[in-house]
N, C-alpha and C positions, 0 to 999 in steps of 0.2 A: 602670325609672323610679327615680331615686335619691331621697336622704330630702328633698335641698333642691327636687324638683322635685313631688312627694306635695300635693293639692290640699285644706286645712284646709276640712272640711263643718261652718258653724256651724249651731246651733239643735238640734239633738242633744240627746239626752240624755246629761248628765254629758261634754257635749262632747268626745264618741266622736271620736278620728281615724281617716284610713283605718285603719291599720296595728292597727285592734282586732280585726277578723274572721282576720287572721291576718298572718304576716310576706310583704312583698312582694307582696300584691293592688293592684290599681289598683282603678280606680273602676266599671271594664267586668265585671272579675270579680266587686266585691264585689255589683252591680248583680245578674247572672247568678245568684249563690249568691242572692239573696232571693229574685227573680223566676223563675219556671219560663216562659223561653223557647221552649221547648218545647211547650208547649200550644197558643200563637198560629200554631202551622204548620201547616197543611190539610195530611193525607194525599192525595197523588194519586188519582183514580179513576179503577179499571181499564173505561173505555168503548172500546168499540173505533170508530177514527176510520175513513169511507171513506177509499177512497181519491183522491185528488184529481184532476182530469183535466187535462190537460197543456195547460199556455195557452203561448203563444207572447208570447216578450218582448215588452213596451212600451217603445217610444224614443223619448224625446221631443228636439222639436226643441231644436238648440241656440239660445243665447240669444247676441244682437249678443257681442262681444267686449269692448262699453264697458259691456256693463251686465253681465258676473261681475264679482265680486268674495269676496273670502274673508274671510268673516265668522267668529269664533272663539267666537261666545257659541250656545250649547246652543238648537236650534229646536224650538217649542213644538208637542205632537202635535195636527195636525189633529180636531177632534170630531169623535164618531162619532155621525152622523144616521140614527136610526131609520127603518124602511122606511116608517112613516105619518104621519113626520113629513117625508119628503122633500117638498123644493117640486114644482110642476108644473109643467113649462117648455114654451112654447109653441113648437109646431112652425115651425123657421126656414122663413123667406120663401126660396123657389126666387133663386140668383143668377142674375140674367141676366148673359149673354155680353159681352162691351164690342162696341162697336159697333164695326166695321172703321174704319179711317180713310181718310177718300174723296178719291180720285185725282182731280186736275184734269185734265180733255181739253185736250189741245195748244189755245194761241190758233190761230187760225189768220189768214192772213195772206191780200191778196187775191191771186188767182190767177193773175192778167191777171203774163202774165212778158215786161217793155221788154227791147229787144236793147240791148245792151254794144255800141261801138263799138273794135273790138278796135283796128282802126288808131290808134285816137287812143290807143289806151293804150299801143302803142308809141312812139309820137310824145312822150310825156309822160316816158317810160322807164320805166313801171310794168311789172309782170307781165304778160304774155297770157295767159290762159285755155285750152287747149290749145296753147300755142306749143311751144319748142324747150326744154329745161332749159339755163338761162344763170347766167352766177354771181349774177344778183342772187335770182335763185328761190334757190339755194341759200345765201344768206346767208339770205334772210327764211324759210327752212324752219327753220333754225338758230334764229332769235328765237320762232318761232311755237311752237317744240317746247316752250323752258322756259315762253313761259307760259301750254301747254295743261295741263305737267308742275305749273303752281304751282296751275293752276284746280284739279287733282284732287286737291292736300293740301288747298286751302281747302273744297272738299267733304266732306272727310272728317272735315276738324274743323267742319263741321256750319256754316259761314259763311254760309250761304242763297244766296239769290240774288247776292251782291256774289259772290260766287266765280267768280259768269258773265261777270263784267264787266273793260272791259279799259281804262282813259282813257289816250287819248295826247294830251299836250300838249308845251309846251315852254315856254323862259321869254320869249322871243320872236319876235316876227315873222320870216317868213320864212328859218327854222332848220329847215324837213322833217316838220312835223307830219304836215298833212297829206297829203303823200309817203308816209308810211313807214306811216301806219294805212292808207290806200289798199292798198297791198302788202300788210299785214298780212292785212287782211279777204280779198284776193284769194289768200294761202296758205293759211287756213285754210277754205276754201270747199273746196281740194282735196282737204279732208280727207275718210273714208268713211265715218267713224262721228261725224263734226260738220257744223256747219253755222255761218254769221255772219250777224249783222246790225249793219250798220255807218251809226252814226248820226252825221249830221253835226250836233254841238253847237255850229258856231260860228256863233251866232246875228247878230251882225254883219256876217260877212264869209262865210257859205256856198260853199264850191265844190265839194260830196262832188259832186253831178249833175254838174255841167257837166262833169267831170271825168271822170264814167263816160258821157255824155252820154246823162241822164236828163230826161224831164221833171219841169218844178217841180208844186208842189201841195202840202195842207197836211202837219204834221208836227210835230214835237214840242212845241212851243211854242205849238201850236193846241191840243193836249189839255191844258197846261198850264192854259191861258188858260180854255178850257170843257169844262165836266164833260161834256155831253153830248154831246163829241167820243170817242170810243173809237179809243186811240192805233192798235191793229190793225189800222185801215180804213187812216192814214195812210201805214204799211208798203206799198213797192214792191217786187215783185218783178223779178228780172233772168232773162235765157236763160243764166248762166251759173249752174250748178248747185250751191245750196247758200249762196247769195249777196243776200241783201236788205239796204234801205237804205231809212232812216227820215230825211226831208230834216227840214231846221232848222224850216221852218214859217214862221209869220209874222214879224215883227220889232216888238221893242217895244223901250223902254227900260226896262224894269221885270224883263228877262228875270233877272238874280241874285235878285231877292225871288218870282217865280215859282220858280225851283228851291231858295230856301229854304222854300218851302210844304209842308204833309203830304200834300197833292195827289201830288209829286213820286214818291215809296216806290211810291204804288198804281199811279202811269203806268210806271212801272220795271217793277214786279214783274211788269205785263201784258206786257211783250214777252219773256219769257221763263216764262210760266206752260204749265205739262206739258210742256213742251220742254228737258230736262237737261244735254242734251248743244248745246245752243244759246248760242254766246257772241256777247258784244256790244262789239261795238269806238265806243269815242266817240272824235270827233274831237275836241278840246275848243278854245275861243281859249288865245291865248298866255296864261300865268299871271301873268305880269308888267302886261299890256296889259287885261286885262278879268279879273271875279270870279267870272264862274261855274267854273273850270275849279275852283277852291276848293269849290264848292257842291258839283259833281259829286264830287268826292275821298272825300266822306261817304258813297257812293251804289256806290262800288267795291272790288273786290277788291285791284286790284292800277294801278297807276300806273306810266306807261314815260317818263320826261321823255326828247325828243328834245334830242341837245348837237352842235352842228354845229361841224367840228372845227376852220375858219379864222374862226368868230365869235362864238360862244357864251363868256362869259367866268363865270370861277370865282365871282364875288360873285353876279352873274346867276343862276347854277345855284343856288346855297348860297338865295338869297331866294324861288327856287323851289320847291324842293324845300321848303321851310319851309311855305307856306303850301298844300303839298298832305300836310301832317302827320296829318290825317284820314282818310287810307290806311294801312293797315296793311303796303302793300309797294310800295315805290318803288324805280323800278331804271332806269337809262340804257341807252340806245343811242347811241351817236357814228354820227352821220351825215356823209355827204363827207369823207372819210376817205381818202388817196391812197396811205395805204402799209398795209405787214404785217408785224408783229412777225418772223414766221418766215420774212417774205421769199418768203414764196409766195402766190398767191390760188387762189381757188372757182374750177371752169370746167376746169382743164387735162384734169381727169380725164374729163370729155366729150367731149374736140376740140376745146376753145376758150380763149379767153383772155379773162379778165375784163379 
C-alpha cells in the first residue's frame, strides 16, 4: 500500500497516523499487533468420531426445464429444527387407484337381415355382392382404400367419431351421388376387418331403399324429430355381410334446423358407439339444391364432392365445395368419365374390358 493510499484514523491521540507503529503496516497489521487474535481460536478436540454407515445417494427429481434457472446471489442455509421441536405430520391418506375408463358395448342393430336384390343392382350398374371382379369394383376398391387410409390418420389424431364418417354429395342434381356412395358402401362392406352403414340423408328425394330394394320405415329424421325414438332400432339390416342402412325417415320441411340441433352429435355418435371399425357413408342432397348437406359437413370427417365430367361446371364446384368448408377434408371423384390418362383401363388384368 503506498503513502497516497494509507487510510488517516482520526480521533487518536496526538492524531497518530498509520505509519506510527512502524514503517509500511496497513491497518490489518496494526489491528493484529494490538489485538491477540489468537486467543479467539478454539483448539480442536481430540474426540474420536464413529464411524459413519454408508447411505446410498439421494436424487432428486429433476425440475420442468421452464422452471431452472441460474441465480448468482448466495442461498440462505436452511434452519436447523431440533428433534422436539419438529412438527408432527399426519399420516397421508392411502391414494386410491384411478378408476379404469369404461368401455361402451357395441350398439347393436336389429337383427332381422332383408335380402339385397342382387339382379337389380346389376340392372342399375352398381357392384354385386359376390359377383365376378369387374373394372368398376376395382376402381371403387381404389377410392375406398384412400379413404379407409384417411379414416385412420383421422383416428390417430384423436378426431372422434367424425373420423368414421364419410358425406358424399355433390353440387347438383343428377351428377352420381348417389351412385357412387351406393358402390362405395357396397366396397367397403367386402372389407374383413370393417363393416358400413349407409345412411340415406336425402331427406326430400330418398332412394338409398328402393335401390337396394329395401323396405321403407322410420329413420333418421324420426330420431331427429323424437327423443324417444333410438336411432339403432331404425337401422336395417341386409343378407349381404357387413352392410346396413339407416333410411331418411320421415319428411319435413324443417329437416336443416333439425340437423342444426344438439340433438344431432348424440344421434350420430350412437350409430357408431363401441363399434371402431364401423364407418358411415351418408348420402347427402345436392349442395347447391338443399342445406343440409352443409349441416352434415360439421358432423364429418372427410367429404367426397362427386364432379360428373360432361356437366358439373367449375363455378358450381368452387360454390360447393365452399359451403362444405366445415370439413376438414374435401376431395373429388370425377364421375362418367370415358377416357384414361395412360390410355389404359381396370379389367384387362382379369379377362375383361372395362
Amino acid at each position: 500500500m503506498t503513502d497516497q493510499s494509507r487510510i488517516h484514523v482520526p480521533g487518536q491521540t496526538g492524531d497518530h497516523r498509520p505509519d506510527d507503529n512502524g514503517p509500511g503496516d496497513s491497518l490489518i497489521e496494526r489491528a493484529a499487533g494490538r489485538f491477540d487474535f489468537n486467543s479467539f481460536i478454539t483448539k480442536p478436540a481430540n474426540v474420536p468420531q464413529a464411524p459413519r454407515a454408508a447411505r446410498a445417494p439421494v436424487v432428486a427429481p429433476l425440475a420442468p426445464a421452464a422452471a431452472v434457472t441460474s441465480v448468482a446471489q448466495p442461498v440462505a442455509a436452511a434452519p436447523v429444527v431440533r428433534p422436539a421441536e419438529a412438527p408432527v405430520t399426519e399420516p397421508a391418506a392411502p391414494v386410491e387407484a384411478a378408476a379404469p375408463t369404461p368401455v361402451s358395448a357395441p350398439v347393436r342393430f336389429n337383427q332381422r337381415l332383408h335380402p339385397v336384390d342382387r339382379e337389380h343392382l346389376r340392372e342399375q350398374g352398381l357392384i354385386v355382392p359376390e359377383g365376378a371382379v369387374t373394372a368398376l369394383l376395382e376402381e371403387f376398391r381404389i377410392v375406398k382404400r384412400q379413404l379407409l387410409v384417411q379414416a385412420a390418420d383421422l383416428r390417430r389424431q384423436q378426431a372422434g367419431p367424425a373420423a368414421q364418417r364419410v358425406l358424399i354429395c355433390s353440387p347438383h342434381p343428377g351428377e352420381g351421388k348417389t351412385y357412387c356412395a351406393l358402390n362405395l358402401a357396397l366396397a367397403i362392406a367386402a372389407e374383413r376387418e370393417s363393416e358400413v352403414l349407409l345412411v340415406d340423408a336425402d331427406f326430400a328425394k330418398p332412394s338409398v331403399l328402393s335401390a337396394l330394394g329395401l323396405p321403407g320405415g322410420p329413420g333418421l329424421m324420426d330420431a331427429l324429430m323424437d327423443e324417444s325414438v333410438d336411432v339403432a332400432d331404425c337401422v336395417l339390416g341386409t343378407d349381404i355381410p357387413g352392410l346396413w342402412v339407416l333410411p331418411a325417415g320421415d319428411t319435413t320441411s324443417q329437416d336443416s334446423e333439425y340437423l342444426a340441433s344438439s340433438r344431432t352429435a348424440r344421434v350420430l355418435d350412437r350409430l357408431t358407439e363401441g363399434a371402431p371399425h364401423r364407418m358411415v357413408i351418408f348420402d347427402s342432397p345436392p349442395a347447391l339444391a338443399a342445406s343440409p348437406a352443409a349441416e352434415l359437413a360439421k358432423y364429418v370427417g372427410q367429404s367426397v364432392v362427386i364432379v360428373r365430367a360432361d356437366r358439373t361446371g367449375q363455378g358450381a364446384l368452387e360454390d360447393a365445395i365452399q359451403l362444405l368448408d366445415a370439413c376438414p377434408n374435401v376431395q373429388l371423384l370425377l364421375n362418367a368419365t370415358q377416357f384414361s390418362p395412360s390410355g389404359r383401363r381396370f379389367g384387362t388384368y382379369y379377362g375383361y374390358r372395362g
